[in-house]
C-alpha positions in Angstrom: 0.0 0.0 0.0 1.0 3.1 -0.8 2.7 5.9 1.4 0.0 8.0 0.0 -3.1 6.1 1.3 -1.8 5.5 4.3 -1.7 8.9 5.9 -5.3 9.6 3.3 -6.9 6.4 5.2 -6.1 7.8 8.7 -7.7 11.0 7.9 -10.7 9.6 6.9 -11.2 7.5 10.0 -10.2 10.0 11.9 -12.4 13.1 10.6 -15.8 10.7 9.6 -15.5 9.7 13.5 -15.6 13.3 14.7 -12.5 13.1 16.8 -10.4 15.1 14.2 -13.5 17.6 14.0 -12.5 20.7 12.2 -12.9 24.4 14.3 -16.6 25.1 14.5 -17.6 28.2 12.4 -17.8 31.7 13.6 -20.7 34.3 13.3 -21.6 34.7 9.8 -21.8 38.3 8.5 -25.1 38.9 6.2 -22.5 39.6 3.2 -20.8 36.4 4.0 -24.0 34.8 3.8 -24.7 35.9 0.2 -21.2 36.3 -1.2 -20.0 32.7 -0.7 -21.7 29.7 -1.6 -21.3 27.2 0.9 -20.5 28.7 4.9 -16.9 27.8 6.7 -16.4 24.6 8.7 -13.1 25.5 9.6 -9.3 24.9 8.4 -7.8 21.9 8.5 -3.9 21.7 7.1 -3.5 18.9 4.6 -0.1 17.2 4.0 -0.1 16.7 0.7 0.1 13.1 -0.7 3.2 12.3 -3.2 1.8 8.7 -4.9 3.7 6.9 -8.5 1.0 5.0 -10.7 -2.1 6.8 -9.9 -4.2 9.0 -7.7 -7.6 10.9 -7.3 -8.5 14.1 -5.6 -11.9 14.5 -4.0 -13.9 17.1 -1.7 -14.7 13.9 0.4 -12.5 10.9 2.1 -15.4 8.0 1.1 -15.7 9.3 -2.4 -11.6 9.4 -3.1 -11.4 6.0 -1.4 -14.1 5.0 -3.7 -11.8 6.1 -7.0 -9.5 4.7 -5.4 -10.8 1.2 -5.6 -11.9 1.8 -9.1 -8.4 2.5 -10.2 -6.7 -0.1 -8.6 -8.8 -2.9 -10.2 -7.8 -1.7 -13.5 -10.4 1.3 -14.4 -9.4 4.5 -16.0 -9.8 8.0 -15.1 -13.5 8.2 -16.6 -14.7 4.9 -14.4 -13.0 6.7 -11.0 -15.2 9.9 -11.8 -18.4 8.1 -12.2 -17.5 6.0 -9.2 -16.8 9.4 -7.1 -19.8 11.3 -8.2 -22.1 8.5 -7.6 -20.5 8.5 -3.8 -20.6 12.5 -3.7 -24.5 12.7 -4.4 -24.5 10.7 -1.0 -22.0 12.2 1.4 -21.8 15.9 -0.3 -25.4 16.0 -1.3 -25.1 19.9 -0.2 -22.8 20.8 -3.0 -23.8 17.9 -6.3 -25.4 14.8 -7.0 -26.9 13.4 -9.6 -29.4 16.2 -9.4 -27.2 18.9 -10.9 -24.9 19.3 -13.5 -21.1 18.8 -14.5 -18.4 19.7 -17.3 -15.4 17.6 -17.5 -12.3 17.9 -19.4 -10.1 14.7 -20.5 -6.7 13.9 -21.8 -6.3 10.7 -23.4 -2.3 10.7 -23.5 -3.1 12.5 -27.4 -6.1 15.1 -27.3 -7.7 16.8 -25.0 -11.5 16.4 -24.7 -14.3 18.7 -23.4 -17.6 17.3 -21.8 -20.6 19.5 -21.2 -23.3 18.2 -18.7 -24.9 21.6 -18.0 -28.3 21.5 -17.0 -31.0 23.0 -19.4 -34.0 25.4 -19.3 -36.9 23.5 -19.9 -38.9 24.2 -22.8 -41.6 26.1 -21.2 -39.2 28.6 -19.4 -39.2 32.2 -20.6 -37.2 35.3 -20.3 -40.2 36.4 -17.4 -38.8 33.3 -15.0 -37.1 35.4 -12.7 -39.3 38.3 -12.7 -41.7 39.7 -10.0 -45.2 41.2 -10.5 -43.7 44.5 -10.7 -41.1 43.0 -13.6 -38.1 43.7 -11.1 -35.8 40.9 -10.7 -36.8 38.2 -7.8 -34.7 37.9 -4.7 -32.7 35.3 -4.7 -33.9 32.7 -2.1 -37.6 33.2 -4.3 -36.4 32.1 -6.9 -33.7 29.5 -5.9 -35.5 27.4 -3.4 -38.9 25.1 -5.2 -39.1 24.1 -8.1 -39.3 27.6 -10.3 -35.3 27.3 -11.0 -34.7 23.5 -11.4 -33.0 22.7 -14.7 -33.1 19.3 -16.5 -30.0 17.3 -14.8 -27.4 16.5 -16.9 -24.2 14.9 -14.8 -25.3 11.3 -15.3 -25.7 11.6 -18.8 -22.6 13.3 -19.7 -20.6 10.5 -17.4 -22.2 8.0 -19.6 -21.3 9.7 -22.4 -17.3 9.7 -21.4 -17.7 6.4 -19.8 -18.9 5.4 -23.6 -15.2 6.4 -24.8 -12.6 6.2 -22.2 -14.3 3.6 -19.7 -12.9 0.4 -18.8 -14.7 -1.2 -16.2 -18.9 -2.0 -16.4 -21.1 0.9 -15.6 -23.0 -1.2 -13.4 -20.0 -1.8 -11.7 -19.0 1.9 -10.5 -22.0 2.4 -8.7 -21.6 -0.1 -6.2 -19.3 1.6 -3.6 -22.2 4.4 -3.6 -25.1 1.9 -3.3 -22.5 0.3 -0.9 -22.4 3.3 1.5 -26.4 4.2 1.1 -27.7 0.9 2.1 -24.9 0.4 5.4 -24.8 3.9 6.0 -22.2 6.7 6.6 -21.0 9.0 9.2 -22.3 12.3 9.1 -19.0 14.5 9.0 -18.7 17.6 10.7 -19.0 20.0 7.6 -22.5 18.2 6.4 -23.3 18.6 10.3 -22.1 22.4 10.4 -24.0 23.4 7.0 -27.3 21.9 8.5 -27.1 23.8 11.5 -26.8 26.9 9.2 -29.5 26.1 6.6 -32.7 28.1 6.7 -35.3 26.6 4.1 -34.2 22.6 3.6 -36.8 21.5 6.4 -39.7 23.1 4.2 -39.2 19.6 2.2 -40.7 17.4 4.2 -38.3 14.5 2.5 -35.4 16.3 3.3 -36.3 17.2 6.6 -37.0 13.4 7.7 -33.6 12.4 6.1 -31.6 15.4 7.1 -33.2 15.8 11.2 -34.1 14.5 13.9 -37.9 13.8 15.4 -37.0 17.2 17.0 -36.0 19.0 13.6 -32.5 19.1 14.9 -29.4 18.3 12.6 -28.1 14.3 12.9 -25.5 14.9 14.8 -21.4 14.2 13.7 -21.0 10.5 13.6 -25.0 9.2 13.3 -24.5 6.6 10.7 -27.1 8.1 7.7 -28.4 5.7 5.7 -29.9 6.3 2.5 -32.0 3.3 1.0 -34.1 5.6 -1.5 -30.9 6.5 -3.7 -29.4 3.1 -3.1 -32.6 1.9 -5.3 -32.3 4.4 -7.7 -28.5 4.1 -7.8 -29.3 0.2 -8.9 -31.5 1.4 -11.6 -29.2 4.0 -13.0 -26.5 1.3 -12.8 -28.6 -1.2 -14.8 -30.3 1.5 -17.2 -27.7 3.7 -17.6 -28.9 7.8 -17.7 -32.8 6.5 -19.2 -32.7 5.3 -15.5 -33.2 8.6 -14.3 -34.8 11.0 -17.4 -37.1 8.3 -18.2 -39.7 6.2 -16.2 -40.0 6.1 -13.1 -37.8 8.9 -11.3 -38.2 11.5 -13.9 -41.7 11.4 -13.3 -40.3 11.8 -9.8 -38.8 14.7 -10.4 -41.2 16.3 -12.7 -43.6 15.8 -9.7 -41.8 16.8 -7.3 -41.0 20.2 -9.4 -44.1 21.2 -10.6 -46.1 20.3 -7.7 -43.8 22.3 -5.0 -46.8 24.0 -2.8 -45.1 27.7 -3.0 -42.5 27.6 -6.2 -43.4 25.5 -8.4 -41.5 25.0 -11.7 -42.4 23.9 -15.2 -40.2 21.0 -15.9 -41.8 18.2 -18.0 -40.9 14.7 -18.8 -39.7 15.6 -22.6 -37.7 18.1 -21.1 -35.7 15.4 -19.2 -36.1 12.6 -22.0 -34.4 14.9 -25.1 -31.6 16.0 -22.4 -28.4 15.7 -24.6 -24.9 16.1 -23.2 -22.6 17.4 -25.4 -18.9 16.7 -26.4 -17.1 20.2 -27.3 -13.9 20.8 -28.3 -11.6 22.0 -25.3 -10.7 25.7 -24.8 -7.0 25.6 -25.1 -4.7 28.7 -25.0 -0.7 29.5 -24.7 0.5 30.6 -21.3 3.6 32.2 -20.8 4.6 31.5 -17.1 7.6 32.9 -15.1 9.9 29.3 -15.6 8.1 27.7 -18.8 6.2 28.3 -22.2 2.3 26.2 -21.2 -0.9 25.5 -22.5 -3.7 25.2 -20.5 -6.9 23.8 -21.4 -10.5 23.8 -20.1 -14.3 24.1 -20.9 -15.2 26.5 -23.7 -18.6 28.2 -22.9 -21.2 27.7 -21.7 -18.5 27.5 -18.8 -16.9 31.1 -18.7 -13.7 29.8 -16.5 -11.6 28.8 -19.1 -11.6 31.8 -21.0 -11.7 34.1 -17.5 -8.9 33.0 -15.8 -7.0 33.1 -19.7 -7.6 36.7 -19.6 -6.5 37.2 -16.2 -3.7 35.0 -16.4 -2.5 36.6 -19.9 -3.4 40.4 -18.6 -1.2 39.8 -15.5 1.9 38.5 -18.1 1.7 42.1 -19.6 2.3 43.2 -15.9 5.3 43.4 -13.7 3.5 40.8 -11.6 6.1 38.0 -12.2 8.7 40.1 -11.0 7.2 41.7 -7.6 8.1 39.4 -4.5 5.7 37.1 -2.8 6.6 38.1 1.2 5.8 35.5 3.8 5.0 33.4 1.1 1.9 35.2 -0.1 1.2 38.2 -2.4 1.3 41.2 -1.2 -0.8 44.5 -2.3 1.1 45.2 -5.4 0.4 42.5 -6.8 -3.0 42.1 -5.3 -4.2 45.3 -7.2 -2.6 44.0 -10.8 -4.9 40.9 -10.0 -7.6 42.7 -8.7 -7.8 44.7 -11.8 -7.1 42.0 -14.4 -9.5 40.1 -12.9 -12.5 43.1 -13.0 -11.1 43.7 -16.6 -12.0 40.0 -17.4 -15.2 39.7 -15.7 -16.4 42.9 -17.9 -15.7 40.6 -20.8 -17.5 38.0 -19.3 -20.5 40.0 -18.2 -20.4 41.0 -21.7 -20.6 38.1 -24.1 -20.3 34.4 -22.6 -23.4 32.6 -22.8 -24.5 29.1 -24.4 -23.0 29.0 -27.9 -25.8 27.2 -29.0 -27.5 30.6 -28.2 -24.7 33.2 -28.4 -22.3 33.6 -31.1 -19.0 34.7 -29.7 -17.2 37.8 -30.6 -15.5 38.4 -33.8 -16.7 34.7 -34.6 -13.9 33.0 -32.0 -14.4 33.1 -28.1 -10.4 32.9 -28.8 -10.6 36.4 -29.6 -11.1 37.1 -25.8 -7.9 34.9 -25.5 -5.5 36.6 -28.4 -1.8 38.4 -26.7 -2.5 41.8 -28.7 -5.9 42.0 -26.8 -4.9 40.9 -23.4 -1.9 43.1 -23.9 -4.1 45.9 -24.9 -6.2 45.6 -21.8 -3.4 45.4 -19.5 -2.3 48.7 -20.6 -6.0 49.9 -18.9 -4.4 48.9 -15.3 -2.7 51.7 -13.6 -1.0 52.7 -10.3 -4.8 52.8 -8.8 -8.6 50.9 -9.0 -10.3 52.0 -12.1 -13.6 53.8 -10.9 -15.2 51.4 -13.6 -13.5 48.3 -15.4 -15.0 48.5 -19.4 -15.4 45.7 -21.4 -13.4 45.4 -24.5 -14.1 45.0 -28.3 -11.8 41.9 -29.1 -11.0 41.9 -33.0 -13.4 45.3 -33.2 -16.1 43.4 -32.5 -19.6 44.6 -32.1 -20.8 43.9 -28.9 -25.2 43.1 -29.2 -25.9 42.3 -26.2 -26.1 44.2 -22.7 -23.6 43.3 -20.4 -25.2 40.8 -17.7 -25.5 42.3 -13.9 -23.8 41.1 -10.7 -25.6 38.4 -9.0 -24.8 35.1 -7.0 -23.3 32.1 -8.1 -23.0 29.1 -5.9 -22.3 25.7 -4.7 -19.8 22.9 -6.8 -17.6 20.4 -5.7 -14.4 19.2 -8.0 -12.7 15.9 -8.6 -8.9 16.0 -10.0 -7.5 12.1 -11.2 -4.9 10.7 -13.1 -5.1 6.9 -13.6 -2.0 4.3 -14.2 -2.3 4.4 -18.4 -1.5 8.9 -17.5 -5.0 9.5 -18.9 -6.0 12.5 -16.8 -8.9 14.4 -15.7 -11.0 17.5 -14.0 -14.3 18.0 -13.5 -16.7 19.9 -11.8 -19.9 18.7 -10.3 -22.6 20.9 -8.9 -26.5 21.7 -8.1 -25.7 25.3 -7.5 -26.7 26.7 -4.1 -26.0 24.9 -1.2 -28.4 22.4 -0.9 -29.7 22.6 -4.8 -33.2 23.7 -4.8 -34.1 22.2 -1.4 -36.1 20.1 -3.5 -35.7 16.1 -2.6 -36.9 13.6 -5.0 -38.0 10.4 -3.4 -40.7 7.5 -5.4 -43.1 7.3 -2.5 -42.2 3.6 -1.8 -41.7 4.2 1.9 -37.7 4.1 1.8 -36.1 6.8 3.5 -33.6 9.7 1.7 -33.5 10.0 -2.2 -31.5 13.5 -4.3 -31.6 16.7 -4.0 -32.4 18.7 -7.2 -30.2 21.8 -8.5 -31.5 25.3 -8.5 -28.9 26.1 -11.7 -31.4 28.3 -13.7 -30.2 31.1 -10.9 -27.4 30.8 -13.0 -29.2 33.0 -15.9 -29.5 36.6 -15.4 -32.7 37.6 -13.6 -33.0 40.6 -16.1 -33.5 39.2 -19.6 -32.6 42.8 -20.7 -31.2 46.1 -19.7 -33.2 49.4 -19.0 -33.2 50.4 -23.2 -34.7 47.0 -23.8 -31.3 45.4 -25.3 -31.0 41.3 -24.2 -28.6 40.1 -22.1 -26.6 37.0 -23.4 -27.0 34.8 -20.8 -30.9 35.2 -20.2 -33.2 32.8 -19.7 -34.1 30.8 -22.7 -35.6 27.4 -23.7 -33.6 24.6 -23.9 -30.6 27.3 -23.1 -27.5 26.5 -20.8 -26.7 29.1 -18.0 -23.4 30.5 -18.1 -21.2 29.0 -15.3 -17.8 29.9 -13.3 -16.7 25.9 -13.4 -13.5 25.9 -14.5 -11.8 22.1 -14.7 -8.5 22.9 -15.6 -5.3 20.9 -17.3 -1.9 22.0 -17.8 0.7 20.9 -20.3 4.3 21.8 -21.2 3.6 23.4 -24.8 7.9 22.2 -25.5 7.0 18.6 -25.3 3.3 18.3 -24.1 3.6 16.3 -21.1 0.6 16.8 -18.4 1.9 18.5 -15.7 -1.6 19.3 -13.9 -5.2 19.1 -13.3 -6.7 21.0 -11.1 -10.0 23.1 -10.2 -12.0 24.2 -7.6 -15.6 24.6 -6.2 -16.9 28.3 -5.0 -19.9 29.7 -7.0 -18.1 32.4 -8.5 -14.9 32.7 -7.1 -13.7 29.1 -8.5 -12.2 31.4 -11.0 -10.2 33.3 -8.4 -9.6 29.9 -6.6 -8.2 28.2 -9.6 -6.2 31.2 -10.8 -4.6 31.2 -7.6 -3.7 27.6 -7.7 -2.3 27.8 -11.2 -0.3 31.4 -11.2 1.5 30.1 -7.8 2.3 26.9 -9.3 3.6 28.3 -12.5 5.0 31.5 -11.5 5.8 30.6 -7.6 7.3 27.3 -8.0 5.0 26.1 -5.4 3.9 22.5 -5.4 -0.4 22.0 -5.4 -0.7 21.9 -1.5 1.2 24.8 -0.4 -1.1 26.8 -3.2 -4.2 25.6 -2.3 -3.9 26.7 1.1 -2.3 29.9 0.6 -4.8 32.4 1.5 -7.5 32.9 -1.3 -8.6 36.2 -2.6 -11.0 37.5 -5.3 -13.3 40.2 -6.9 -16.9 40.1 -6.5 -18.6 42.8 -8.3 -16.1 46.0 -7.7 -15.2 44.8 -4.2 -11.9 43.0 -3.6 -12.6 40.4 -1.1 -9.5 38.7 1.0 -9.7 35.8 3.2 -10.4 36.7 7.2 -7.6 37.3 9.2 -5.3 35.4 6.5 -3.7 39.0 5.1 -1.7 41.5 7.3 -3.3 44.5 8.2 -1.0 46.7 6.6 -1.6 44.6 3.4 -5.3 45.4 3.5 -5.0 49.2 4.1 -2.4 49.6 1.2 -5.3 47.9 -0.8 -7.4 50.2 0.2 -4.9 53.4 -0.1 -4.7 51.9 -3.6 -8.5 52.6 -4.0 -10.1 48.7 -3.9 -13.1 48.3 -1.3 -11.7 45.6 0.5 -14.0 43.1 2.4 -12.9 40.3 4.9 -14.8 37.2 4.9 -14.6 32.9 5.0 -13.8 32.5 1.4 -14.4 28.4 1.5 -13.0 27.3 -1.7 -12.8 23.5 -2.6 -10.1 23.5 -4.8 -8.3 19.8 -5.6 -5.2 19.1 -8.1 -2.9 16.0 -8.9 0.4 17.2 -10.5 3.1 15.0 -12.3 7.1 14.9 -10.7 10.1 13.0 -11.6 8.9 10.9 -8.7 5.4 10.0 -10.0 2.2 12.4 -8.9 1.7 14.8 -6.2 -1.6 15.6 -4.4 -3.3 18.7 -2.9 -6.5 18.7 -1.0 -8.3 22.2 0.2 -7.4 22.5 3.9 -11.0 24.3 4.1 -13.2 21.3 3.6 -13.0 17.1 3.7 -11.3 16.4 0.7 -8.1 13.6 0.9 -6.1 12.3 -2.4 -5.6 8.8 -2.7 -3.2 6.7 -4.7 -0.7 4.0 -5.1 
């Protein structure tokens, strides 16, 4: 056994057993509330697991040791995923399942492949969806928790559809460690535990609340051992009937019940809807990276995931920068370069306010969403940061390009959980799983057959813009449409020497819409740093949420945070509970980093 698993298989005992039970979390701010997606459960250092043949990366200790298993009898890098989703939408139900929605991005040892499992409006969904009598925009929680925002699931499907190409082991056979674990039962850990105690509407289900409380309406405590018969059954039937099992029959008229008979919010999902769901192969986003110590490429999911092209822009708009050269004291950035990233980052998100949407929808500017990626642009709108916060951060015209659309307003993204693996054969993976908000739509499906638990349901249409249009009437891209895919911040991420093209990392992260900050800041200290996966991940995150630079609490020196401010950024403190996971190749074999904010482990031989 490996020197890896070892110290991975200790952790897991020792956190699912509560006596390794992360700090409790603090009083939550009303802006921490909103701005983040899932609240703190504490910080927890991770050591960093160095394995040779193979290893996975996962937000939870079962789910890893489930990949794992799959790997070691033989199964690629596809086969571990399914394996570790179908055990997430047990133990993480807060953040995916096979409620929600996922994109993935493969290497084969050859090409690089792009998977879109995005979720989808259903048919009868309009522009209106988010609107209120008075045709404002609907606070969130009305429009997130019931049925109104649930889109057509499409995680199981796309799996299926990579399993189809790069899987080696039986379908059937990777959801048995997740059928496994429902029928005997896991412990509740201490972050499920700690999010319960926080959440406000999940005991309106009455499904939910008799799986998720007690008699008393009190949170199982850390340690009950939650069993979860319901999702075992359907888990079966998935396994036998591949993704039919769940958009057709029985459990999508489930769901379609569930949604559209939801006593305060009901949605208009219908069983065609879930039947025509298609997931869809794209071709990857893949752009030149010129890093402080090598030339790179770095691929990930073209649109309708905006992270990719995002973190390209901020990565390529800091290159034009004397970033590179400023010096990283104590380890961490300091407010120099905090305000070049705070800027290229607010100069990006313009862009992606701007024009990303579904490209089934949305034709990208100047006919390439490359154009968003190409040097003379980036280096044109680096020239736009100075010595001090722009009062406003514009979007661009790549290639002269007309812009048609209004740019989309701030508003919350949330939830995700991400899996990083490389398997023995150096196929290689990342992918991001989510149902949005914590806790999806509070929406639990269950058949009425008197077994206990069943999924949560996404609430991912939040993901469109509430306004379908600005004030002068002109449409925003990403608006509500049928059939349409919201626009997402998921950015699954692989990195490649562009000499040679050896795989040097996959990596991502969960965190609404920081995961671009969180995977930005995992790949520029990597690259630029030379740090290895685990000392980035837990180096204090950072980000830009509308025009507000928000920092990490109590992870930044004061002194850093009133130069910030002397510089002109509004700077707010608050948890910033990334998820981020990545498995990076050595002369050794692999190396393995875990997010000391949540549960996640790597495993490997």
């Amino acid at each position: 056994m490996s020197v890896a698993r070892l110290p991975a298989l200790a952790w897991v005992l020792a956190l699912l057993c509560g006596c390794a039970t992360p700090p409790g979390p603090g009083p939550a701010t009303a802006s921490a509330v909103r701005a983040q997606p899932e609240g703190s459960s504490g910080y927890t250092p991770k050591p960093g697991w160095a394995t040779r043949r193979f290893a996975v990366a996962a937000a939870n200790p079962l789910a890893a040791q489930a990949g794992y298993q799959v790997l070691k009898d033989g199964g690629s890098a596809v086969d571990a995923a399914v394996a570790v989703q179908m055990v997430l939408a047990l133990v993480e139900p807060q953040s995916n399942g096979i409620g929600g929605g996922a994109f993935l991005v493969h290497f084969d040892g050859k090409e690089v492949r792009a998977f879109d499992g995005r979720e989808t409006a259903p048919a009868a969904a309009g522009e209106q969806l988010f609107l209120d009598a008075r045709g404002k925009p609907m606070p969130f929680a009305d429009a997130a928790v019931g049925g109104r925002a649930v889109g057509v699931p499409g995680a199981v499907r796309m799996l299926e559809l990579a399993h189809r190409r790069y899987g080696r082991l039986p379908w059937a056979r990777l959801a048995q460690p997740a059928i496994a674990l429902a029928e005997q039962g896991f412990p509740v850990s201490p972050r499920m535990r700690a999010l319960l105690v926080r959440e406000e509407h999940l005991q309106k289900d009455p499904v939910a609340r008799a799986y998720f409380y007690d008699s008393a309406g009190q949170p199982w405590p850390v340690g009950h051992l939650l069993k979860n018969p319901e999702l075992a059954s359907m888990l079966r039937l998935i396994g036998a009937g591949g993704s039919r099992a769940l958009l057709e029959g029985e459990v999508a008229q489930a769901i379609v019940d569930k949604v559209r008979g939801h006593p305060t919010n009901p949605g208009v999902l219908a069983l065609p809807d879930l039947a025509r769901y298609e997931a869809r192969e794209r071709p990857a986003l893949c752009h030149d990276y010129a890093a402080a110590r090598k030339e790179l490429r770095l691929c990930g999911m073209p649109p309708p995931s905006s992270g990719a092209i995002t973190i390209g822009q901020i990565l390529g708009q800091l290159a034009n920068t004397n970033a590179a050269r400023l010096p990283v004291p104590q380890g961490q950035p300091g407010a120099q370069w905090l305000h070049l990233y705070a800027e290229s980052a607010r100069l990006a998100q313009a862009d992606r306010a701007q024009y990303v949407a579904d490209p089934d929808f949305v034709a990208p500017p100047a006919g390439s969403w490359m154009s968003l990626l190409d040097p003379a642009y980036l280096a044109a709108r680096a020239r736009l940061i100075g010595e001090r916060a722009m009062e406003t951060a514009p979007a661009g015209t790549p290639a002269s390009a007309r812009a048609s659309h209004a740019p989309m307003d701030e508003q919350p993204e949330y939830g995700t959980s991400h899996i990083s693996i490389i398997d023995a054969a150096g196929n290689a993976l990342a992918m991001t799983t989510t149902i949005e908000d914590a806790w999806g739509s509070r929406v639990m499906v269950n058949r009425g057959r008197g077994l206990a638990g069943g999924f949560l349901l996404n609430n991912e249409l939040t993901d469109f813009s509430f306004a379908p249009a600005d004030d002068a009437g002109t449409p925003v891209a990403n608006r509500v449409q049928p059939g349409k895919r919201p626009r997402s911040s998921m950015a699954p991420t692989l990195v490649f020497d562009k000499a040679d093209g050896r795989l040097l990392m996959t990596t991502g992260s969960s965190g609404g819409a920081a995961i671009i900050h969180y995977t930005a800041k995992t790949l520029y200290a990597t690259l630029n740093w030379g740090m290895d996966v685990q000392q980035a991940i837990a180096l204090p995150n950072f980000g830009v949420l509308g025009n507000t630079l928000v920092v990490e609490e109590k992870r930044f020196p004061s002194a850093t945070l009133r130069a910030l401010e002397a510089l002109g950024h509004r700077v707010r403190e608050e948890p910033m509970t990334s998820g981020s996971q990545a498995v990076q190749t050595t002369p050794q074999g692999l190396y393995g980093g875990a997010d000391p904010r949540r549960e996640g482990i790597v495993a490997g031989d």
